[in-house]
N, CA and C of each residue as an Amber inpcrd file, in Angstrom:
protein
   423
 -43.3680000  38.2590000  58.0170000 -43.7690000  37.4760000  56.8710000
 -44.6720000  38.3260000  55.9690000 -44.3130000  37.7590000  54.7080000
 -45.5710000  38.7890000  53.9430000 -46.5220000  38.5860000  53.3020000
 -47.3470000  39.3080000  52.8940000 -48.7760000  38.6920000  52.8980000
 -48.3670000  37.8060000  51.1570000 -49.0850000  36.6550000  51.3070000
 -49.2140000  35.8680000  50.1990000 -49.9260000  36.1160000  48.5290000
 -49.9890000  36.6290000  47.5880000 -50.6580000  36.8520000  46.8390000
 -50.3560000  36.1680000  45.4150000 -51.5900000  35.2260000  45.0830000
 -51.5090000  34.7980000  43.4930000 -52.4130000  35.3480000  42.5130000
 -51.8340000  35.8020000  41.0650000 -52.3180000  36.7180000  39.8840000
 -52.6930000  35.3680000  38.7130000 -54.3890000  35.9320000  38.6600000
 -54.1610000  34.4940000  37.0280000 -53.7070000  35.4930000  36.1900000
 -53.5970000  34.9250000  35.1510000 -53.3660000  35.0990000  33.7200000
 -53.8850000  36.7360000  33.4720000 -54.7360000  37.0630000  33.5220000
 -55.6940000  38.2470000  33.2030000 -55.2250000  39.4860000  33.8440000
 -55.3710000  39.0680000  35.2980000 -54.4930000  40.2440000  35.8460000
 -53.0470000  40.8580000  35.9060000 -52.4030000  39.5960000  35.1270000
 -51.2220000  39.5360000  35.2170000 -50.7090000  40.7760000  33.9310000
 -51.9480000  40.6770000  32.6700000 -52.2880000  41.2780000  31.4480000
 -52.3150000  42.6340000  31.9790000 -53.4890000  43.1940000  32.9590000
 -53.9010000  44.5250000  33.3660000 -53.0480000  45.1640000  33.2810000
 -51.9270000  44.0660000  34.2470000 -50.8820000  45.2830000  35.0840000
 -50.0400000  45.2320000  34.4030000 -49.1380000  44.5730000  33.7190000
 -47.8170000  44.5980000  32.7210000 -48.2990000  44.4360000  30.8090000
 -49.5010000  44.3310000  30.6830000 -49.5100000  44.6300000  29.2360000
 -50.5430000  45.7880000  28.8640000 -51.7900000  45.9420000  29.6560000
 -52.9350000  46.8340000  29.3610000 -52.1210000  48.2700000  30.0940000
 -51.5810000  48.0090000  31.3900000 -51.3200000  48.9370000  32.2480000
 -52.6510000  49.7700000  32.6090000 -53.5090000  49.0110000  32.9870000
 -54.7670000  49.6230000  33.3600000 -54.4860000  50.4970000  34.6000000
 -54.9000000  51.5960000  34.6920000 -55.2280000  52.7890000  35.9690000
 -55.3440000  51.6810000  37.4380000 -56.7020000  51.0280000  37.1170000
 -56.9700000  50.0570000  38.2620000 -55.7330000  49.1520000  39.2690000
 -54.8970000  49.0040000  37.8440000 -54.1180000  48.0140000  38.6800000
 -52.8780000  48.8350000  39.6070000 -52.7870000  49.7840000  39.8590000
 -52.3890000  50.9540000  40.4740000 -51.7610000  50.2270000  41.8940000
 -52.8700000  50.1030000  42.7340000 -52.2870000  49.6840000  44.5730000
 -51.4600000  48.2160000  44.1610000 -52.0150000  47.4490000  43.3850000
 -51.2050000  46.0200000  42.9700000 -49.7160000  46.6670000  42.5780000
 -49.4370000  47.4550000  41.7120000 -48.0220000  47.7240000  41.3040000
 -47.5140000  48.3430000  42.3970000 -47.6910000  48.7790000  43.4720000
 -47.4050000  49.9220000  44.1300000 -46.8260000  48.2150000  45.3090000
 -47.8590000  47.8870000  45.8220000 -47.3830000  47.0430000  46.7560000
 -46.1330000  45.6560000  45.8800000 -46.0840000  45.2930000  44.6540000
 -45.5030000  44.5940000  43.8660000 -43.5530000  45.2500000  43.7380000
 -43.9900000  46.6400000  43.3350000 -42.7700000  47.2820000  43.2800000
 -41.9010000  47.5780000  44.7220000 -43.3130000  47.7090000  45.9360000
 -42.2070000  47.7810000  47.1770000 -41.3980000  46.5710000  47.7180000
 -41.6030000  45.6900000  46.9480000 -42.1640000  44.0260000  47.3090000
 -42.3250000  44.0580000  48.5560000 -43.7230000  44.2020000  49.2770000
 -44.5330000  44.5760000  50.3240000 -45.5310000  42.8550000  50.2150000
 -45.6620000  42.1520000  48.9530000 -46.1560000  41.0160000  48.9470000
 -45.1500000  39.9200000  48.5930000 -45.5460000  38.7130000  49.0250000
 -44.9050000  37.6000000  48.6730000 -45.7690000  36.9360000  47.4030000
 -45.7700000  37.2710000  45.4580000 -46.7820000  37.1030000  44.6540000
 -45.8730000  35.6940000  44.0500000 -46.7710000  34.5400000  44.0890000
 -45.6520000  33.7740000  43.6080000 -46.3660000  33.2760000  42.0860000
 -45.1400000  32.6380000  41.5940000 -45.5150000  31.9170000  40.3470000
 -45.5430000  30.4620000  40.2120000 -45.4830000  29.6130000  38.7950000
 -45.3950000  28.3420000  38.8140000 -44.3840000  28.0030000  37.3750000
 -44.1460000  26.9770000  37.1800000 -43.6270000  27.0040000  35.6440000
 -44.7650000  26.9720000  35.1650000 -45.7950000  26.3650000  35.0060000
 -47.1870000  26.2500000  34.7130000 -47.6930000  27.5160000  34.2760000
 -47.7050000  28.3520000  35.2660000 -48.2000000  29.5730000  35.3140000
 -47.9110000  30.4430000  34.4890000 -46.2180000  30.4210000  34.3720000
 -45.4760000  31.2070000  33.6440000 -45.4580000  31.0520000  31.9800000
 -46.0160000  29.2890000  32.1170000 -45.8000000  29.0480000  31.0410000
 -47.6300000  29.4850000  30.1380000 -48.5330000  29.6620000  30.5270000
 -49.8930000  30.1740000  30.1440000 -49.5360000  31.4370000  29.7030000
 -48.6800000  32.1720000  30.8960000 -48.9130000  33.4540000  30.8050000
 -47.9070000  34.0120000  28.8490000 -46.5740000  33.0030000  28.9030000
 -46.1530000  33.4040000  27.9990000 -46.7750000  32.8620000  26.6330000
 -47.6240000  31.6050000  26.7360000 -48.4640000  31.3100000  25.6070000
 -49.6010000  32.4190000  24.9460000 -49.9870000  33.0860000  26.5580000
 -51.5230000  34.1270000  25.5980000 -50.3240000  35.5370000  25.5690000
 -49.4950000  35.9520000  26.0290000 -48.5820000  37.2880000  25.5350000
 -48.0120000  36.7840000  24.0440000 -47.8350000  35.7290000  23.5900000
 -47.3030000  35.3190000  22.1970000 -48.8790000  35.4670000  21.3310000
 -50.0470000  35.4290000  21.5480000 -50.8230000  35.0570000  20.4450000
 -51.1410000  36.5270000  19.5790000 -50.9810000  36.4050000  18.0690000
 -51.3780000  37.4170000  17.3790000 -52.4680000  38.1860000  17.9150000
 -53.0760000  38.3630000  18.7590000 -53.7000000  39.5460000  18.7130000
 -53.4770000  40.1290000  19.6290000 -52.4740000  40.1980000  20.4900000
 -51.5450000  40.8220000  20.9910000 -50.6790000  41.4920000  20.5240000
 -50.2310000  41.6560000  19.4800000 -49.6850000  41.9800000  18.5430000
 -48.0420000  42.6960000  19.5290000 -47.3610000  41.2780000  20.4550000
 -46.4440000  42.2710000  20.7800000 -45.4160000  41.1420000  20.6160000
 -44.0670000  42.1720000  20.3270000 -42.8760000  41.8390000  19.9180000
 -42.3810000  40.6530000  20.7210000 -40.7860000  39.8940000  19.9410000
 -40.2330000  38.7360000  20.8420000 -39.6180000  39.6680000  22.2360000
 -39.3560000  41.1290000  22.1200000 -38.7920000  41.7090000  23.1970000
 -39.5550000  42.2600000  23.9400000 -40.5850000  42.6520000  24.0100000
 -41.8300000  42.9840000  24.4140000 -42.5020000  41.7390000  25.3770000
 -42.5810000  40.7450000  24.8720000 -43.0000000  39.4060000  25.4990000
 -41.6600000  39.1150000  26.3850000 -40.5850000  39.3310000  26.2950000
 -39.1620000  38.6770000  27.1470000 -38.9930000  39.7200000  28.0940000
 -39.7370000  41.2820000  28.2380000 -39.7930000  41.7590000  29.1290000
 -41.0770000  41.8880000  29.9870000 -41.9930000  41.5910000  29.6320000
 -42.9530000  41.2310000  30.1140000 -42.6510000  39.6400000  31.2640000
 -41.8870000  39.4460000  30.9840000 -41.6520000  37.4500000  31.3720000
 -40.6870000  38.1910000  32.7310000 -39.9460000  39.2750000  32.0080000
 -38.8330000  39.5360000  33.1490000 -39.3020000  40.4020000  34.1880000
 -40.4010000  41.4850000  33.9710000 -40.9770000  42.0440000  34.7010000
 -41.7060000  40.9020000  35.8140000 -42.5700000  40.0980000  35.4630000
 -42.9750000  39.0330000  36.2130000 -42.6300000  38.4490000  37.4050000
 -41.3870000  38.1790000  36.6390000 -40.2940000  37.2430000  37.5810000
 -39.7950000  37.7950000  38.4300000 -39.4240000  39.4510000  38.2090000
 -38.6610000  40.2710000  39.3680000 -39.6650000  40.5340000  40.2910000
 -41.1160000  40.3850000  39.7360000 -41.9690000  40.5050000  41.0000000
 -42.3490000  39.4430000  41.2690000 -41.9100000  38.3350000  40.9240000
 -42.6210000  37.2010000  41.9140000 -41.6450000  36.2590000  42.4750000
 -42.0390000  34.7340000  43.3040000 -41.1250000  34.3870000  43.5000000
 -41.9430000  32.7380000  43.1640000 -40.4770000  31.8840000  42.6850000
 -41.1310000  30.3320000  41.4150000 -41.8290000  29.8530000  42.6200000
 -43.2540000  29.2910000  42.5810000 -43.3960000  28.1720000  43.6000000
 -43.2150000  26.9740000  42.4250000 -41.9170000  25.9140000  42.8020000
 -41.9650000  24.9370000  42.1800000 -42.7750000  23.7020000  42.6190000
 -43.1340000  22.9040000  41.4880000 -44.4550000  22.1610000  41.1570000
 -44.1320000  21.2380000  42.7910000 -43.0730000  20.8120000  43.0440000
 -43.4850000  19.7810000  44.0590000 -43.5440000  21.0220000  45.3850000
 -43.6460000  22.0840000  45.5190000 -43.9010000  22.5700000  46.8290000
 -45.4930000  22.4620000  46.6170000 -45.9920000  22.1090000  45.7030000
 -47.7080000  22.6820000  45.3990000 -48.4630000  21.7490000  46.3270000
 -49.6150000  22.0980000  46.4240000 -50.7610000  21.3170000  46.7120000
 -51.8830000  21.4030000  46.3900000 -52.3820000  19.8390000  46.0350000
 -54.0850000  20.4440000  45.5140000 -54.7640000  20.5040000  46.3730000
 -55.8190000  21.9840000  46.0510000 -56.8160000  22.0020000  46.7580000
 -57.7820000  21.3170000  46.7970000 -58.6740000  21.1890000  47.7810000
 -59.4930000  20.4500000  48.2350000 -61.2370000  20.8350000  47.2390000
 -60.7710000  21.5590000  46.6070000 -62.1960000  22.3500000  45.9440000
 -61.7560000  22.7610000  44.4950000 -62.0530000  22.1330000  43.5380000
 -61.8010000  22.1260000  41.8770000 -62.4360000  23.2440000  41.3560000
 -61.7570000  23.4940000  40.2990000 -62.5210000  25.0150000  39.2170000
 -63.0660000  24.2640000  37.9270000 -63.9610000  24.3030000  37.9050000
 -64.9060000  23.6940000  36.7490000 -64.2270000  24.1950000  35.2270000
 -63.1780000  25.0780000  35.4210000 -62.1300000  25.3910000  34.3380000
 -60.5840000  24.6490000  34.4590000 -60.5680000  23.5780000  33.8490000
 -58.7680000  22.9310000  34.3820000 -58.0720000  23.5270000  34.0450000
 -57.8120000  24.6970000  33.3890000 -56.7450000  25.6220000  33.1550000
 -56.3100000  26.4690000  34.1180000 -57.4840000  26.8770000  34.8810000
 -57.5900000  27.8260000  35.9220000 -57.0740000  27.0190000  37.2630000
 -57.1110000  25.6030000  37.4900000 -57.1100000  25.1700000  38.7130000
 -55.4480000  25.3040000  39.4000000 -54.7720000  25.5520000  38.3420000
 -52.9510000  25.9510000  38.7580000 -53.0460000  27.3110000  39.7610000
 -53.6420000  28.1450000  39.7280000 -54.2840000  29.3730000  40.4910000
 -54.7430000  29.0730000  41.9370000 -56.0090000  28.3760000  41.9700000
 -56.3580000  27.7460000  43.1130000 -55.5270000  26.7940000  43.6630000
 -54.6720000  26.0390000  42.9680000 -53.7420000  25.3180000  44.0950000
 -52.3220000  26.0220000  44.3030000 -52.1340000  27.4260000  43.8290000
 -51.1190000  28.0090000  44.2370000 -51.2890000  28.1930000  45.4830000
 -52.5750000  29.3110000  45.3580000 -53.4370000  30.1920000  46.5550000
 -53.3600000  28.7290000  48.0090000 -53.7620000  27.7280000  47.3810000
 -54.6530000  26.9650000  48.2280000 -52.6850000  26.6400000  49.2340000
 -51.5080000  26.2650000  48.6300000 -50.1250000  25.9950000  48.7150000
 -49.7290000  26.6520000  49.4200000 -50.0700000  28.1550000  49.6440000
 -49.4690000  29.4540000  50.1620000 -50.6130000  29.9880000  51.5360000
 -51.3790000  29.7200000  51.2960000 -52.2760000  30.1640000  52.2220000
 -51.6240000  30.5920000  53.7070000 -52.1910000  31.3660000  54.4240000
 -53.3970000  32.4470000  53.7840000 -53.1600000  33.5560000  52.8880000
 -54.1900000  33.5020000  51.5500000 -53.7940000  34.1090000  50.2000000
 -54.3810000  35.0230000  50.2250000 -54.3610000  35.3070000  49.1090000
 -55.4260000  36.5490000  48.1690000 -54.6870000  35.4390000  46.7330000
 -56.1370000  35.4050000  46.3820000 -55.9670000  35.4200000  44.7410000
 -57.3930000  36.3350000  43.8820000 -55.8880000  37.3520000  42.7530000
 -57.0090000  38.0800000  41.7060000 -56.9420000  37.6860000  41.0430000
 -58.0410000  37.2370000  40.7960000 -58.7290000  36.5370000  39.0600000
 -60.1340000  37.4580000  38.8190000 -59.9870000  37.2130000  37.2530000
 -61.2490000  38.3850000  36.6010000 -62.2170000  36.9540000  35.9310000
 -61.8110000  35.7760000  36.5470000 -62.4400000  34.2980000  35.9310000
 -63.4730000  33.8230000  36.6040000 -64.7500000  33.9010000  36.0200000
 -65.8000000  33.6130000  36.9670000 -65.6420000  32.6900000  36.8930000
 -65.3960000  31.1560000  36.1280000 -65.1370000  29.9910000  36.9920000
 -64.4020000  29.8420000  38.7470000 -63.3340000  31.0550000  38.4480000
 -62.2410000  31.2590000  39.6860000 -63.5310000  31.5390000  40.8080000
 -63.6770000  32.8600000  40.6300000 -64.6320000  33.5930000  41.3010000
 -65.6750000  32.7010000  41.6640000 -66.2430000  31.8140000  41.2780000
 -67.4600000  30.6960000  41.8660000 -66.9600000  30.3410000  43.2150000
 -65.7520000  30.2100000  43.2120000 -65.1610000  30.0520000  44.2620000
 -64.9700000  30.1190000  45.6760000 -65.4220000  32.0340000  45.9750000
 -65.0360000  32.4070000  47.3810000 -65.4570000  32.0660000  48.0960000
 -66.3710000  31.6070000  48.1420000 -67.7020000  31.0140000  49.6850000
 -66.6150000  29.5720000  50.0050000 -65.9150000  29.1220000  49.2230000
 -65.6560000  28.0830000  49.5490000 -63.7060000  27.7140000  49.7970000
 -63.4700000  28.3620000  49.1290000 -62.2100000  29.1660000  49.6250000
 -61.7570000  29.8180000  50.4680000 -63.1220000  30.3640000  50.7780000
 -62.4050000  31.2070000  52.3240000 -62.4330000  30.5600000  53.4990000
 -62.6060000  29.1190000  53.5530000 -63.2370000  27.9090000  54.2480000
 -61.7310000  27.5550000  54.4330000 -60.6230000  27.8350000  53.3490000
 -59.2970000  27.0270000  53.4020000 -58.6840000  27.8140000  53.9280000
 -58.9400000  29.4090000  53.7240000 -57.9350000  30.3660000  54.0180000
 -57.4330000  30.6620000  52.7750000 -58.2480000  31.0480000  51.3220000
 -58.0040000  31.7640000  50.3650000 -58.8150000  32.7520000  49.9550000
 -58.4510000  33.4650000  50.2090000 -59.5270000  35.0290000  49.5380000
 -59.6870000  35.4190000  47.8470000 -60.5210000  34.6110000  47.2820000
 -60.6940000  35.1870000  46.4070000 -61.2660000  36.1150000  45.9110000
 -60.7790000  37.1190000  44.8550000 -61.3050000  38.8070000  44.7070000
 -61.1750000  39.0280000  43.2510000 -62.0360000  39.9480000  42.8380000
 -61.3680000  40.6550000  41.2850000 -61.1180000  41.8190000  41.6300000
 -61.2960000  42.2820000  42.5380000 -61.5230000  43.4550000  42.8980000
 -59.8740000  44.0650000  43.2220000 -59.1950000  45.1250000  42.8170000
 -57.5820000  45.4790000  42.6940000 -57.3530000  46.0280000  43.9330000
 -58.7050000  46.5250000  43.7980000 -58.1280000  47.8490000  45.3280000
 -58.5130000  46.6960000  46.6790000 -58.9580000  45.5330000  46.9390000
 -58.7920000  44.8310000  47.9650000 -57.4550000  44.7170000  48.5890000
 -56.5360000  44.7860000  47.4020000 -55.0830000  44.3000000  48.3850000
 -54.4320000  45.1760000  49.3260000 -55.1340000  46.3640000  49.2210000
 -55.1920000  47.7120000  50.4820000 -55.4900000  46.9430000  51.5420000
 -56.9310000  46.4630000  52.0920000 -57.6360000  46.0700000  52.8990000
 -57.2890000  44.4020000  52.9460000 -56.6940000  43.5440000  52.3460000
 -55.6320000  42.3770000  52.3720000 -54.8840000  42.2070000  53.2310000
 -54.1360000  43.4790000  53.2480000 -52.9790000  43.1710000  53.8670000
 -53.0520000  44.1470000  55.1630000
């Protein structure tokens, strides 16, 4: 089985639009598919709302490969496999994240969202690891 991993919004940015250095061991384990990273329609659907906003300044093909890159690395968790977690994010945008993680467990979820991040003391109580940290998913899995 493989290890479980959910990406918010932000990190999802690092690695397929910034292509930050950092997000390095994430692509590496993503491309072997060495993780099980799943998505939501929800999810998918945030992610393609902030890749569309002007100051992004990126194309309709640019955004449709970005969507496709995604998808080849993840796999849909659809809405009725979900579950809510037992512990809310004082951000309701963010809480689709925590009840992925919380659905899939035992997780890893990277978020760069300190609402998310308020989180770990109490998450790791369910069996979700929350991290911002990239190079954890070395020591994750």
């Amino acid at each position: 089985m493989k290890p479980h991993l959910v990406l918010d919004t932000n990190v999802i940015l690092d690695l397929l639009v910034f292509k930050d250095p950092s997000t390095e061991p994430l692509r590496l384990l993503l491309d072997a598919q060495q993780v099980d990273a799943v998505r939501t329609p929800a999810s998918m659907a945030e992610l393609m709302d902030v890749i569309g906003r002007p100051t992004f300044k990126l194309s309709r093909e640019e955004q449709e490969t970005i969507r496709e890159a995604w998808e080849s690395s993840s796999r849909l968790l659809e809405d009725a496999a979900m579950e809510r977690a037992p512990f809310t994010c004082r951000d309701p945008d963010d809480q689709v994240f925590i009840n992925m993680a919380y659905s899939i467990r035992p997780a890893l979820l990277l978020s760069k969202d300190l609402r998310v991040l308020e989180l770990q003391v109490i998450a790791q109580r369910h069996d979700v690891e929350i991290s911002q940290n990239y190079e954890c998913v070395r020591h994750f899995f």
